[in-house]
N, C-alpha and C positions, 0 to 999 in steps of 0.2 A: 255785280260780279262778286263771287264767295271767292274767297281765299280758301288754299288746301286747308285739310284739317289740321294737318303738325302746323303749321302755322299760327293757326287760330288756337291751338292747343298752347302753341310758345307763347302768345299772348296773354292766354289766361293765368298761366303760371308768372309771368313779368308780371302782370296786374296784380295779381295775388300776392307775392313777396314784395314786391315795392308797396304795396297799399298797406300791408299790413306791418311792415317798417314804417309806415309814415304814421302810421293809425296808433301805433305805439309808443312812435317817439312822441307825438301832440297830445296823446293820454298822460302821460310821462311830464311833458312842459305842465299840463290843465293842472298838475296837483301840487307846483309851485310857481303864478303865473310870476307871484313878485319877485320872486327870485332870478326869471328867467329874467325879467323886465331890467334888474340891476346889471346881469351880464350884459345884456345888450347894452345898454347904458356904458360900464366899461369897454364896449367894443367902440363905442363911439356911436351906436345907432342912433338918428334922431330921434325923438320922439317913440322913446321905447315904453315907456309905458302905453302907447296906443302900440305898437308893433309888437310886441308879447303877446298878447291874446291874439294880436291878427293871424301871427304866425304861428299860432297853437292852433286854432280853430281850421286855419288852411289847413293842417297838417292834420287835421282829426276826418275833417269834411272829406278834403282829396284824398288822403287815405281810404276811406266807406266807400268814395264812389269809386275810386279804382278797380278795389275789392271788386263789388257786384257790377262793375262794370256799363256806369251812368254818368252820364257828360264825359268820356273820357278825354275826349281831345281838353276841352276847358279846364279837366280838374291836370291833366300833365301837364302841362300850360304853366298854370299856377303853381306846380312844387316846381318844376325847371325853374321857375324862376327864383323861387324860393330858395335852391341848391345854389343859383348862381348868387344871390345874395349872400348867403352862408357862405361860397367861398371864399368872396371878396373879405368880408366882413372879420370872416375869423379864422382862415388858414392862409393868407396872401402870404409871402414869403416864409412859408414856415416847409416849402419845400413839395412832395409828393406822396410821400408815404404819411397812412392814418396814424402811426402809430409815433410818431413825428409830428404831430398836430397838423400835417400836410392838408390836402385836399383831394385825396384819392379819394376817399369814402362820397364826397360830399357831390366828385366826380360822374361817381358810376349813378349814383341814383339821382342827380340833374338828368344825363345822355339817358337812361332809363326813362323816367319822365317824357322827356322829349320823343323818344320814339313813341310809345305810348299816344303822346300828343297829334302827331305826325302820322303813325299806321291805324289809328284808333284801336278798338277794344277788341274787334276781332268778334266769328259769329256767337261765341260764348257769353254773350254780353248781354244786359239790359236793354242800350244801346241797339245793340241789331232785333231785339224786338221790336224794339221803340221804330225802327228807322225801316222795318220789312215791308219792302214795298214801295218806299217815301225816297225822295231824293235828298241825299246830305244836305246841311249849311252850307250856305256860298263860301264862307270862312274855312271849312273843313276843307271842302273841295280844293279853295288856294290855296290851303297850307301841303295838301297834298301833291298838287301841281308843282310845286317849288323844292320840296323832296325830291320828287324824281326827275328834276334837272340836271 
């Protein structure tokens, strides 16, 4: 079953500015991993110097496929989680607004992610090439199932 076109049109443009926010900020961390690695460090993260690069590279990778629109469910997946760890990690009590060091910002583009993860890439996509004709992942299908409960 296709989705209308404004639909799959809304997709591609969420796909497109969240990817390429994410594709930017992990190009951004990639050119000072160690630095990023000390932050986390003073955020309390374990094992930051293994967690910098991981969360540079999630952020460069999921970012590319967002963009073109490949593995979407798996690469939303992974920055949702990634936003939810950021906001634990370094806006908890610092309130709601970005500008405030809050977790707004960190908000919109986890729930971003997630739907993304959740409605997939829409027929603009790598993906609905990839998938034309072929039956989803069991995994996609349950994650969709449990969406529209």
């Amino acid at each position: 079953m296709h989705s209308a076109p404004r639909t799959d049109t809304g997709l591609l443009v969420l796909r497109a500015v969240i990817g390429v926010t994410f594709l930017l900020h992990g190009i951004d961390k990639a050119g000072d991993v160690n630095g990023v690695a000390q932050g986390f460090d003073k955020m309390g993260i374990p094992a930051a110097d293994v967690m910098a690069p991981f969360v540079t590279y999630t952020e460069i990778i999921g970012g590319a496929l967002l963009v073109i629109g490949l593995l979407t469910p798996l690469a939303g997946l992974a920055l949702a989680i990634n936003m939810l760890v950021a906001g634990i990690a370094a806006h908890t009590g610092k309130g709601f607004f970005a500008q405030d060091g809050g977790y707004e910002y960190v908000l919109v583009l986890g729930i971003g992610c997630l739907v993304l993860a959740l409605a997939g890439a829409g027929r603009f996509s790598l993906d609905a090439l990839a998938l034309r004709g072929k039956q989803r992942p069991g995994w996609v299908r349950q994650m969709r199932t449990i969406a529209q409960q």
